[in-house]
C-alpha positions as CSV (number, residue, x, y, z in Angstrom):
1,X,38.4,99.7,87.7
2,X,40.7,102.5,88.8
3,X,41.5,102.5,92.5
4,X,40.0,106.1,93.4
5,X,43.2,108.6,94.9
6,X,42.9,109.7,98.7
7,X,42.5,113.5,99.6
8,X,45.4,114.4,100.1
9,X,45.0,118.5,100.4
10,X,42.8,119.5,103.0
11,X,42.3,122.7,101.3
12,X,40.2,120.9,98.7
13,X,37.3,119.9,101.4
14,X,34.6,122.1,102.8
15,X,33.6,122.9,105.9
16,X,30.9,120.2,106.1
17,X,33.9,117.9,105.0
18,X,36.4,118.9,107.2
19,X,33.9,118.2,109.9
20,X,33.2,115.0,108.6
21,X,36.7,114.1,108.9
22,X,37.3,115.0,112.3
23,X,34.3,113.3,113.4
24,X,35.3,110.2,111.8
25,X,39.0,110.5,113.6
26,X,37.2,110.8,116.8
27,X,35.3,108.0,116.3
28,X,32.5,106.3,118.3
29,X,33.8,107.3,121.5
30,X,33.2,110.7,121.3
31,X,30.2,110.5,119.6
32,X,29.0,113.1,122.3
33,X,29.9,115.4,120.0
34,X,27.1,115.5,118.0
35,X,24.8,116.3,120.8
36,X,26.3,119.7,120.2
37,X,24.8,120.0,116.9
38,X,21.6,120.9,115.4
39,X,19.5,118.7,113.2
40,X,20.3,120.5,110.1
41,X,24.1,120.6,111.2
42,X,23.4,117.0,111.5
43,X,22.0,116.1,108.1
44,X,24.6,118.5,106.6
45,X,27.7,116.9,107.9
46,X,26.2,113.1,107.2
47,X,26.0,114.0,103.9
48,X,29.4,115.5,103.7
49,X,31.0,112.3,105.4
50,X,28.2,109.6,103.9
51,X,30.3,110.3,99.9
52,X,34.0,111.9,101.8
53,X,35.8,108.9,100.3
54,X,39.1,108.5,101.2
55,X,41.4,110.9,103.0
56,X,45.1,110.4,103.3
57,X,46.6,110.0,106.8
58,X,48.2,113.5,106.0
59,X,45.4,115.6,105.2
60,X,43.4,113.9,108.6
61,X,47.0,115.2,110.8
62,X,46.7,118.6,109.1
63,X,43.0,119.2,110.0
64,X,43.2,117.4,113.5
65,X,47.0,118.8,114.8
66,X,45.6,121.6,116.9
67,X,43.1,119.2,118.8
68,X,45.3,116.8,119.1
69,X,48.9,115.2,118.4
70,X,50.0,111.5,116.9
71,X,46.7,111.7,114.8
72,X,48.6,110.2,112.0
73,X,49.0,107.3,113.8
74,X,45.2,106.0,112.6
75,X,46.2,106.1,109.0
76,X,43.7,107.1,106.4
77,X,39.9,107.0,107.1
78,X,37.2,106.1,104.5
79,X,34.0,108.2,104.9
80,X,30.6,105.8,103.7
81,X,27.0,105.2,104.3
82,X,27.6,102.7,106.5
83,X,30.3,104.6,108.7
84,X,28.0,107.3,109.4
85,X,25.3,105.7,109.7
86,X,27.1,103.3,112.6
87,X,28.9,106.6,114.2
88,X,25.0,108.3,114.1
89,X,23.4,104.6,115.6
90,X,25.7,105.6,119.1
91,X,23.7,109.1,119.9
92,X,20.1,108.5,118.0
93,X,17.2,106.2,118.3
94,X,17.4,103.5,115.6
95,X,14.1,105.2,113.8
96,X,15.5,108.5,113.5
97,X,18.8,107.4,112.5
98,X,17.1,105.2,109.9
99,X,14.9,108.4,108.9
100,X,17.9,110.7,108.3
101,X,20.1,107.9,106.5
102,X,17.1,108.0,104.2
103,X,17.3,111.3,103.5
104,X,21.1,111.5,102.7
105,X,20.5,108.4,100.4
106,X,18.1,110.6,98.8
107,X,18.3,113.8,96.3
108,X,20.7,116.2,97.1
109,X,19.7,119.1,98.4
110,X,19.4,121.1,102.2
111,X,15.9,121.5,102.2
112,X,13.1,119.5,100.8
113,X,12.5,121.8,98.5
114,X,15.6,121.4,96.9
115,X,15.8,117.8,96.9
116,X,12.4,117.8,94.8
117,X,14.9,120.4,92.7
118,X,16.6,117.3,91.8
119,X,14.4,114.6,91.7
120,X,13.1,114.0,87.5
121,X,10.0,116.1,86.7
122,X,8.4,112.8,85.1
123,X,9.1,110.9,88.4
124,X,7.6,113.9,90.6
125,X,4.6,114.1,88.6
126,X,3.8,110.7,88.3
127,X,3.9,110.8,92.2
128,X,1.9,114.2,92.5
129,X,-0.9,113.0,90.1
130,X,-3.3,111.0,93.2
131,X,-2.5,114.1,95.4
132,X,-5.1,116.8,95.9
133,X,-4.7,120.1,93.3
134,X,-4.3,122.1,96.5
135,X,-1.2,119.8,97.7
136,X,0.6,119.8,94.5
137,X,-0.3,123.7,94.0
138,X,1.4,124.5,97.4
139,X,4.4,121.7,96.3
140,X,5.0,123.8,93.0
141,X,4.9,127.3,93.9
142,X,7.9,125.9,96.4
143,X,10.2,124.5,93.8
144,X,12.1,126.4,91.0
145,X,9.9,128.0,87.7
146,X,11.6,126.2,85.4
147,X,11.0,123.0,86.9
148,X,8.1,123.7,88.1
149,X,7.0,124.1,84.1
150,X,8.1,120.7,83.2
151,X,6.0,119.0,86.1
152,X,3.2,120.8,85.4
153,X,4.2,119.2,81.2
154,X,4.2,115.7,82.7
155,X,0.9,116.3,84.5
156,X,-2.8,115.0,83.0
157,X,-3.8,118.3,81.3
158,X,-6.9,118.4,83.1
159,X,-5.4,117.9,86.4
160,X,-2.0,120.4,85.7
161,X,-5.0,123.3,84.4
162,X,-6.6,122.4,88.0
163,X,-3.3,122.9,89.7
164,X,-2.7,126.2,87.9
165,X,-6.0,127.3,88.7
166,X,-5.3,126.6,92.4
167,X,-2.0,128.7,92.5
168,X,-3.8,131.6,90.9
169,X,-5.9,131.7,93.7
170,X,-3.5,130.6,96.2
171,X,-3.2,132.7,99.6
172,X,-0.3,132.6,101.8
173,X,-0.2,128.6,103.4
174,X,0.5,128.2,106.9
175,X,3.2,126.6,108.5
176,X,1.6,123.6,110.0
177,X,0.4,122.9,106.9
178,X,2.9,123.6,104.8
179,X,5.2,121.4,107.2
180,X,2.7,118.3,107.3
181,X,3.0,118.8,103.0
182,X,7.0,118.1,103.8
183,X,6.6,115.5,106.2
184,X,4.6,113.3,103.5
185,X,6.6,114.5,100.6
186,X,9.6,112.6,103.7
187,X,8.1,109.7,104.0
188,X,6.1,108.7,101.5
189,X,8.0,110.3,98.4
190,X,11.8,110.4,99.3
191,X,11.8,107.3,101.0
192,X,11.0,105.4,98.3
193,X,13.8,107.3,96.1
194,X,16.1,106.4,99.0
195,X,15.1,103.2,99.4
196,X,16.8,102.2,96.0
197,X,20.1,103.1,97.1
198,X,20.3,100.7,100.2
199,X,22.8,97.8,99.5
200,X,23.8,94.8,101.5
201,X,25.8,91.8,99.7
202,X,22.5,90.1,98.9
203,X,21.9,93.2,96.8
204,X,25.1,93.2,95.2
205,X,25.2,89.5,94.6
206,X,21.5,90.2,93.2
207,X,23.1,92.4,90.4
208,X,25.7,89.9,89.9
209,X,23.1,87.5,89.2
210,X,21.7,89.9,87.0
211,X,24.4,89.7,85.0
212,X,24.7,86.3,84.1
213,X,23.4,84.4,81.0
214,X,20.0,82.1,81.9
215,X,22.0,78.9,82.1
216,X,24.6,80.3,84.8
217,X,21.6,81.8,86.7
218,X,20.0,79.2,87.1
219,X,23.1,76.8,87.8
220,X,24.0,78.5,90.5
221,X,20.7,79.5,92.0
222,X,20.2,75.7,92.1
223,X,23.8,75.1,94.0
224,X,23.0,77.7,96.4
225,X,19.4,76.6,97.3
226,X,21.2,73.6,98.4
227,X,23.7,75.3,100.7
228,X,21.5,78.2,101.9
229,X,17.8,78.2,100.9
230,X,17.4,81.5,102.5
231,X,20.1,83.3,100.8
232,X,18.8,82.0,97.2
233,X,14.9,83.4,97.6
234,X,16.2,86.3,99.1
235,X,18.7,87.4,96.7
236,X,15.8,85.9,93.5
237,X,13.5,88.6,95.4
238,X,15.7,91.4,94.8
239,X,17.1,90.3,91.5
240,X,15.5,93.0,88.4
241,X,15.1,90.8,85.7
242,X,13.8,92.2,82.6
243,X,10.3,91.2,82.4
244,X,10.1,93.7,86.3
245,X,10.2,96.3,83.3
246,X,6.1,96.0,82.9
247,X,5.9,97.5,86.4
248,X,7.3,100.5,85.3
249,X,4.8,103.4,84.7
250,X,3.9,105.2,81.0
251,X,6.5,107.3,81.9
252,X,9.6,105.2,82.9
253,X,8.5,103.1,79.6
254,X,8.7,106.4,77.4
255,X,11.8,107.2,79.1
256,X,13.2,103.9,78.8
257,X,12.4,103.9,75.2
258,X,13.9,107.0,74.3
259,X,17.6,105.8,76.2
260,X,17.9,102.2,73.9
261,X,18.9,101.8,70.5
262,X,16.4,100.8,68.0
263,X,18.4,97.0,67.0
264,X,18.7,96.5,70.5
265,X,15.3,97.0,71.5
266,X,13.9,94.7,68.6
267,X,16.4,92.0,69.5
268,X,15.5,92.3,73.0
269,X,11.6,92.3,72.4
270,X,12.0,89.3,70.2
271,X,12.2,87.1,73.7
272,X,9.7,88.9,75.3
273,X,6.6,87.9,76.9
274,X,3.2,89.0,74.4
275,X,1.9,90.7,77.5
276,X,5.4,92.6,77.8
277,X,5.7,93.2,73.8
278,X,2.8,94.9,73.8
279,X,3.3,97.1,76.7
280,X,6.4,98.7,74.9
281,X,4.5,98.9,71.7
282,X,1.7,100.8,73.5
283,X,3.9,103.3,74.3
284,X,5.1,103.9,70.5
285,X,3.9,105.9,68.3
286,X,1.6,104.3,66.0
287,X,4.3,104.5,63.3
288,X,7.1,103.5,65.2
289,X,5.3,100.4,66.4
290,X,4.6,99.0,63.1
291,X,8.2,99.6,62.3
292,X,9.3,97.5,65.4
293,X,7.2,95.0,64.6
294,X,8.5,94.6,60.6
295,X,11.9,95.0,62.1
296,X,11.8,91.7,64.2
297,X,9.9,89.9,61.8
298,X,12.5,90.8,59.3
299,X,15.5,89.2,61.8
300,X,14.2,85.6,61.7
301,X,15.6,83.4,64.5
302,X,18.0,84.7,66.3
303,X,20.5,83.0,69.1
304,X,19.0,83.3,73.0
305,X,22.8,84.7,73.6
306,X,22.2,87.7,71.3
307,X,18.4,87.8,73.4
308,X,20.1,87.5,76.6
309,X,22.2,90.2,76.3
310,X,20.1,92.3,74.6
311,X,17.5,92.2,77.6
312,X,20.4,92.4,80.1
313,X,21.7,95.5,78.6
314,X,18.2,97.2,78.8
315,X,17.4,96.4,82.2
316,X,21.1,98.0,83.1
317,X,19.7,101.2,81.4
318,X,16.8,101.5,83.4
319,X,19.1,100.5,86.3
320,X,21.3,103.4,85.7
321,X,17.9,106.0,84.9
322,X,16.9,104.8,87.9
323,X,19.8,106.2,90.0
324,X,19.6,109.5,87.9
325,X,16.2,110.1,89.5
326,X,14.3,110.2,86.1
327,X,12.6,106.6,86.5
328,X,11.6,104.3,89.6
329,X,11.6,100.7,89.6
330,X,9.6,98.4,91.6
331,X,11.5,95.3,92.9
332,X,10.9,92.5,91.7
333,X,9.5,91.0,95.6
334,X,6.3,92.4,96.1
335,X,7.1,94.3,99.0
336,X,9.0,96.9,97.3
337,X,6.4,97.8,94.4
338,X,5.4,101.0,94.3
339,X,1.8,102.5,95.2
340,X,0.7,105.8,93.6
């Protein structure tokens, strides 16, 4: 992979950016600094310096040479989650610093209104579905028409003609209430997007596990549960493996099915669990599903290989949906799943 280029040209960064840059020069020692800024000052630089990248030793002597001299000295500077979130740890309680970092891991967007903006209508409705009509009312008429309209789509009809109902009628909502509505939409709705984009390297060597064929999983799941037994069951917790897909909703599974091609879905299906195979099939047309199903019968035996990375190469697709926003998975240790 292509090593990405370092700012060079200051000119190309924002004000939130330059900020971010500055900050990072400075360093923990003058994490004082912040103190001088307001929360959404706050969140709005973090984001800025949580996906900065690099910036060449150059560009950080340009912006800094009127504060102060020899800046170039430190070289270039890589802005990351965990940077900030280390720089933020030295002026915050561990909670709140946790509870912002959450929040730039999250949707983009300044308000929370505009990270719902860009969160997938199917995931937001499958989420808004147990809430009270009144809720989701006041959580529609906040976000954008147009996506507004394909919530409302995803909705049970008899629930989405509730909710319009409820926004006919609607009167002006107050502002405690309105800002209790955004403090659970905070924790209980973006955190669990956020969530998904925490790593540590028993996540990453999760995905690498992920990767291999079943014979080199298992080889050297069994050599490391001899060296660290710990390390093995955490990172077989956190492994997605494709039979995790039956936790995804009606939704992610229509999704899901719509992204993967036809002959790699039957191939993949072929080593599937009945329980599994039918959950896909459920969510086909009648048609379609009796088409799938003469399909693999039609193949014969095939090689576990060709199974392998059939079923590998689906669960990186709903991987990579996932971190689009348009489906959620539930890990595969129970801690993580998801409750609607």
């Amino acid at each position: 992979m292509a090593k990405a280029k370092a700012i060079a040209d200051p000119g190309r960064l924002s004000g939130p950016e330059k900020a971010a840059v500055i900050l990072l020069a400075l360093g923990e020692e003058h994490a004082q600094v912040w103190g001088q800024l307001d929360e959404e000052e706050i969140k709005e630089v973090s984001q800025a310096m949580a996906s900065l990248g690099t910036v060449s030793a150059q560009a950080v002597e340009d912006l800094m040479v009127e504060f102060v001299s020899g800046i170039s000295g430190a070289g270039a500077i890589m802005g990351s989650f965990e940077q900030t979130q280390k720089l933020l740890a030295a002026m915050m309680p561990e909670d709140k610093v946790n509870t912002l970092m959450e929040e730039i891991r999250g949707p983009a967007g300044r308000t929370m209104w505009d990270k719902l903006g860009n969160v997938n209508e199917a995931v937001l409705a499958n989420y808004l579905k147990n809430e009270y009509p009144q809720t989701v009312a006041v959580v529609l008429s906040k976000i954008k028409s147009e996506h507004a309209a394909r919530v409302l789509a995803s909705l049970p009809e008899d629930f989405a003609l509730e909710c319009v109902m409820r926004m006919l009628r609607m009167e002006p909502v107050q502002r405690e209430i309105l800002d209790k509505i955004e403090q659970t939409l905070r924790t209980e709705f973006m955190s669990n997007l956020a969530r998904t984009s925490k790593r540590d390297s028993h996540e990453m060597m999760a995905e690498i596990f992920n990767a291999f064929d079943r014979q080199t999983e298992a080889r050297f799941i069994t050599a490391l549960e001899e060296r660290n037994r710990e390390a093995a069951e955490r990172i077989r917790a956190l492994m997605f493996v494709f039979e995790d897909l039956s936790k995804l909703d009606p939704g992610g599974i229509q999704t899901l099915l719509r992204a993967i091609e036809k002959d790699q879905l039957a191939l993949a299906l072929k080593g599937a669990s009945d329980s599994l195979r039918e959950l896909f099939f459920s969510n086909m047309s009648e048609r379609a599903s009796k088409i799938m199903r003469e399909d693999m019968e039609s193949m014969g035996p095939v090689r576990l290989r060709d199974v392998d990375q059939a079923q590998m190469a689906m669960v990186q697709v709903a991987k990579d949906l996932a971190n689009k926003g348009e489906i959620m998975l539930a890990g595969a240790g129970g801690d993580d799943e998801l409750v609607y």
